[in-house]
Each structure stands twice: as C-alpha cells, then as structure tokens.
C-alpha positions in Angstrom: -12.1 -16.3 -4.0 -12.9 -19.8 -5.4 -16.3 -19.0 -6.0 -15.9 -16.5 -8.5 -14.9 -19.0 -11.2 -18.0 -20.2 -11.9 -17.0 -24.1 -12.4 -15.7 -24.6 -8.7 -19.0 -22.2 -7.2 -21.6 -24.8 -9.2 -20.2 -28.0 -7.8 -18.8 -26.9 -4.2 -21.5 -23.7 -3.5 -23.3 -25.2 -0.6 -19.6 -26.2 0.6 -18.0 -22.6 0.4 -21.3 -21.1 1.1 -20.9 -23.5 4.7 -17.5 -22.4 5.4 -18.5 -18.6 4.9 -20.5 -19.2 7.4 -18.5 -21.0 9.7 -15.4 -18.0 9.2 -17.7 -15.5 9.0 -19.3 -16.5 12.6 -15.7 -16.9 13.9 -14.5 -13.4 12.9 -17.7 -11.7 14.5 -17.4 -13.2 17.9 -13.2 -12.2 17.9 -14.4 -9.0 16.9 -16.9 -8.7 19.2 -14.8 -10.1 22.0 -12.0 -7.5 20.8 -14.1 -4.8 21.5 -15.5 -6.1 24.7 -12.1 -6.7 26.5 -10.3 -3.9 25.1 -9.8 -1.1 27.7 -9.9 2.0 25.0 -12.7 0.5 22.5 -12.7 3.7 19.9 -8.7 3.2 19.5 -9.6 -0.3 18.5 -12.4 0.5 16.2 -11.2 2.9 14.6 -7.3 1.7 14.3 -5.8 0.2 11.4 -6.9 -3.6 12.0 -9.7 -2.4 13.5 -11.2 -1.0 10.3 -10.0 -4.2 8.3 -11.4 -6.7 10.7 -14.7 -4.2 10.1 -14.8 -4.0 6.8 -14.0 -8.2 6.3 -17.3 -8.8 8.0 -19.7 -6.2 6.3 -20.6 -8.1 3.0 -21.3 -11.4 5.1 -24.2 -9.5 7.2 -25.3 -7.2 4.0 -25.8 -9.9 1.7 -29.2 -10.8 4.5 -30.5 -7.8 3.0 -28.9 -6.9 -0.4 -28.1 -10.0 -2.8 -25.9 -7.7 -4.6 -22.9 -7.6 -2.4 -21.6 -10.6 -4.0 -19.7 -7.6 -5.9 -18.4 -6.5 -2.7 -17.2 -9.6 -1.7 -13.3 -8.7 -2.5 -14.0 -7.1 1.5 -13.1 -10.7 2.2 -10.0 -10.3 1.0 -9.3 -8.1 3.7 -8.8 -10.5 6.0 -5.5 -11.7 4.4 -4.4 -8.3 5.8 -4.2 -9.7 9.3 -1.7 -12.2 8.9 1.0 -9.1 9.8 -0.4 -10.1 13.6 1.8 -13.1 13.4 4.9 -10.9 12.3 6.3 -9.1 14.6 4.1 -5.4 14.6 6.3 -3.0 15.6 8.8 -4.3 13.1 6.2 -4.6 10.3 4.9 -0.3 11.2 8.5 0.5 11.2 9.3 -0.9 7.7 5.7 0.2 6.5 6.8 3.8 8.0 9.9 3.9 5.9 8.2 3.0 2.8 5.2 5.8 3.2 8.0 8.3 4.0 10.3 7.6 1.2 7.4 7.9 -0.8 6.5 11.2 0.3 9.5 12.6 0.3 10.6 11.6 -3.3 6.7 12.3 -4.5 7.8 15.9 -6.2 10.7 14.2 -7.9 8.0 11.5 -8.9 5.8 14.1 -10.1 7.9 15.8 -12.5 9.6 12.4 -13.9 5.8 11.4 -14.7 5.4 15.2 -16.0 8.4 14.6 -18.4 7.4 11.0 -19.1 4.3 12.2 -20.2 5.6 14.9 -22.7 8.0 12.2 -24.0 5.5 10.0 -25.1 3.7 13.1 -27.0 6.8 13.8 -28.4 7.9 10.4 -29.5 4.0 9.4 -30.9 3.4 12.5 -32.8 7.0 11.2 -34.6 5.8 7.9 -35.2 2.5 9.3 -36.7 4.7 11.4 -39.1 6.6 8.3 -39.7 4.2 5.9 -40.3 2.0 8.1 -42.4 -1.3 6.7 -41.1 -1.3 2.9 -41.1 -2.9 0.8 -39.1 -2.7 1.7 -35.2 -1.3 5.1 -36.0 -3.8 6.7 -37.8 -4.2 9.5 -35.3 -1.5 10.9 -33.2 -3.8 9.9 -30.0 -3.3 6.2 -31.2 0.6 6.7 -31.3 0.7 8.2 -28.4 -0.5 5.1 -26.6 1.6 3.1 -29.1 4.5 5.2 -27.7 2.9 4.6 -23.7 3.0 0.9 -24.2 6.6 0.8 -25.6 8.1 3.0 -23.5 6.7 1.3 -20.1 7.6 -2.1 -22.0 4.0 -3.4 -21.8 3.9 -5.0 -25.5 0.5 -5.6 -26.0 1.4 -6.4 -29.7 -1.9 -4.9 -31.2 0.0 -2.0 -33.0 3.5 -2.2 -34.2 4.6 0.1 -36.9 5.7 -1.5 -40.6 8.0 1.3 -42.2 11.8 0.1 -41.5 12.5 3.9 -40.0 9.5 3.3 -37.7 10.9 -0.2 -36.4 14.3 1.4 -36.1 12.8 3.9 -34.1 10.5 1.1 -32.0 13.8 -0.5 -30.7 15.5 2.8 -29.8 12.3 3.2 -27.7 12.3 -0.1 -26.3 15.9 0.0 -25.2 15.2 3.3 -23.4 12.1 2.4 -21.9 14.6 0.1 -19.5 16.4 3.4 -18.3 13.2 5.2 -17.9 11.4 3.2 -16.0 14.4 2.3 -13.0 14.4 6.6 -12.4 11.5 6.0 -9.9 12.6 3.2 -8.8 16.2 4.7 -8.2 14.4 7.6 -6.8 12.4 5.7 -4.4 15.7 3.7 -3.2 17.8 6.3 -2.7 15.2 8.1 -0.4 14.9 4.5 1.5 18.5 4.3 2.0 18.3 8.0 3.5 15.2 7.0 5.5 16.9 4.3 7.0 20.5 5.9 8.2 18.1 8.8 9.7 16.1 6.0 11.4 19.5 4.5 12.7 21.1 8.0 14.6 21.5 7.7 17.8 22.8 10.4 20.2 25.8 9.4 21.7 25.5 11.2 24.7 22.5 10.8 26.0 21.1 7.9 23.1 17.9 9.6 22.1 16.7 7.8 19.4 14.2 10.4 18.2 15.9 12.3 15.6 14.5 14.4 13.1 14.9 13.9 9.2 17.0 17.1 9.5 17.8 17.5 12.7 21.8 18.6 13.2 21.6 18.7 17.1 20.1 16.6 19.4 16.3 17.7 20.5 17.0 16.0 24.2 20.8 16.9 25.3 21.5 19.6 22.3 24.9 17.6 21.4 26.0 18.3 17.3 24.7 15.1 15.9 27.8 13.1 13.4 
C-alpha cells in the first residue's frame, strides 16, 4: 500500500520490496501447509479463504514473469480479509448471512426505489433546465440531470450550481429532500434485518429445532404451530 505513493516507494523500495518477500514467502508455505494437512483439500481450495489466501499470493509469483502486475497488486489487499480468523467464524458467517439475505430479500423494493429515483432526477433536471434557461452547467438537460443526481444524493461537488433565485429556491427544496430519499434503502434494508434476525431467533418449543424457515408457520421437525 505504501509503495504506491511514489515518495515513500523511492526512499524505502528495496525495504518494502524485502518485506514482500519475506510475507510473501510466509503466506506460501501456510498455504501450502494448509493444503497438505487438510483432510478434504478441494473444500479448502476452493472455500471462501481459500480463494483469498489464493488470490493474495498470485501477483507476488506473476510479477517473475509479467512486470505489469504491479497493477494487480491491490490482490494484496486481500489478505486484510483474513483477520475474520481471529473473530469468532461462525459468528462472523452468521452476521454476514443476515446481511446477504436482507439484501436479497429487500432487492425488488431496492430496484424500484432506484427506478423512481432515477425518473425523479429526469423530472427535477429537465425543470432546472427550463429554469435556468441555459447557463452555465445547465445548458443541456443531460447536464441538469446530473446537476439534479448530485444534489439529490447530497454529493456537492460544487462545479454547477444554478444563479436564477427560483432555481436556488428550488436547489434547497432538493437538498432537503435528498435527506429523506436517501434513508428509504437504508430503512428498507433495516427493517428486512430486524425481520432476518427474529426468524433467525425461533426456536420450537417443543422439540427446540432451531431450523426454521423464513416462512415457515409449523415446525419442519415435530409439526408444532410455531408463535
């Protein structure tokens, strides 16, 4: 990471290109030492950290052969990824579960919030080119379009900003509803989570199967009307 700001990789190279070496060597023989005490060795390589402790290595071995990689070298990166060994796992998959699912679940509400979001901000620049009348930054309605993107998501670039009194009027409406606008996913998102979790937390009282479906209304293992 250091050695992409080109003051720190001229006066310590031979220094971070030493310890790229010296990591570099210690991640191949864990990996290979993985592999060679592991009783199923495909379910390793091809698992989750598996793959990550793969692909951290590659650009360290292609750079023998193709000087290039030093593009590829956010791979490194990966390796970051494996600090979740020191967490508890099982913990760290079950949050990570909850998260992908929520996700999924609320994706079609996501879908047509972006969908409206979208025509909102075709709405609301082709307004501010009528407005503005052609100045600068809203010539075309294209440019007040993303005039409108960038105020509604609350970005503020600050290269275009309109000069008519209506059209600043009408800039802090639209910077007062981006707020609202943008905590509907997040709202969405949340409120999945929360239903994710209580799912995840049923527990059969009669026989306490913990494997309960999303909608299940009956126990799968004793058939006893979940509450």
């Amino acid at each position: 990471m250091m050695e992409s700001v080109p003051q720190l990789d001229k006066r310590f190279h031979y220094t971070f290109l030493i310890l790229e070496w010296v990591i570099s060597i210690f991640f191949t023989a864990e990996y290979s030492m993985r592999i060679a005490v592991v009783k199923n060795k495909r379910n390793y390589i091809f698992s989750f950290f598996g793959i990550i402790d793969f692909l951290a290595l590659v650009p360290f071995f292609l750079s023998f052969f193709f000087p290039i990689t030093k593009y590829f070298l956010i791979f490194r990166m990966l390796r970051m990824l494996r600090i979740f060994r020191i967490f508890n796992l099982l913990d760290f998959m079950n949050d990570g579960y909850l998260i992908v699912r929520a996700l999924k679940n609320s994706s079609r509400k996501i879908y047509i919030f972006l969908l409206f979001l979208i025509i909102f901000s075709v709405i609301v620049g082709s307004l501010m080119f009528m407005v503005e009348g052609g100045r600068p930054g809203f010539e075309t309605i294209p440019q007040s379009i993303y005039w409108a993107v960038v105020t509604v998501t609350t970005v503020g670039y600050g290269d275009v900003s309109p000069i008519t009194p209506l059209g600043k009027l009408f800039a802090v409406v639209l910077m007062l509803a981006g707020y609202s606008i943008i905590a509907v996913p997040t709202g969405i998102v949340t409120a999945e989570m929360r239903n994710k979790r209580q799912n995840l937390e049923l527990i059969c009282e009669r026989c306490g199967n913990e494997d309960i479906d999303d909608d299940a209304r009956y126990c799968k293992k004793c058939g006893k009307k979940l509450a």
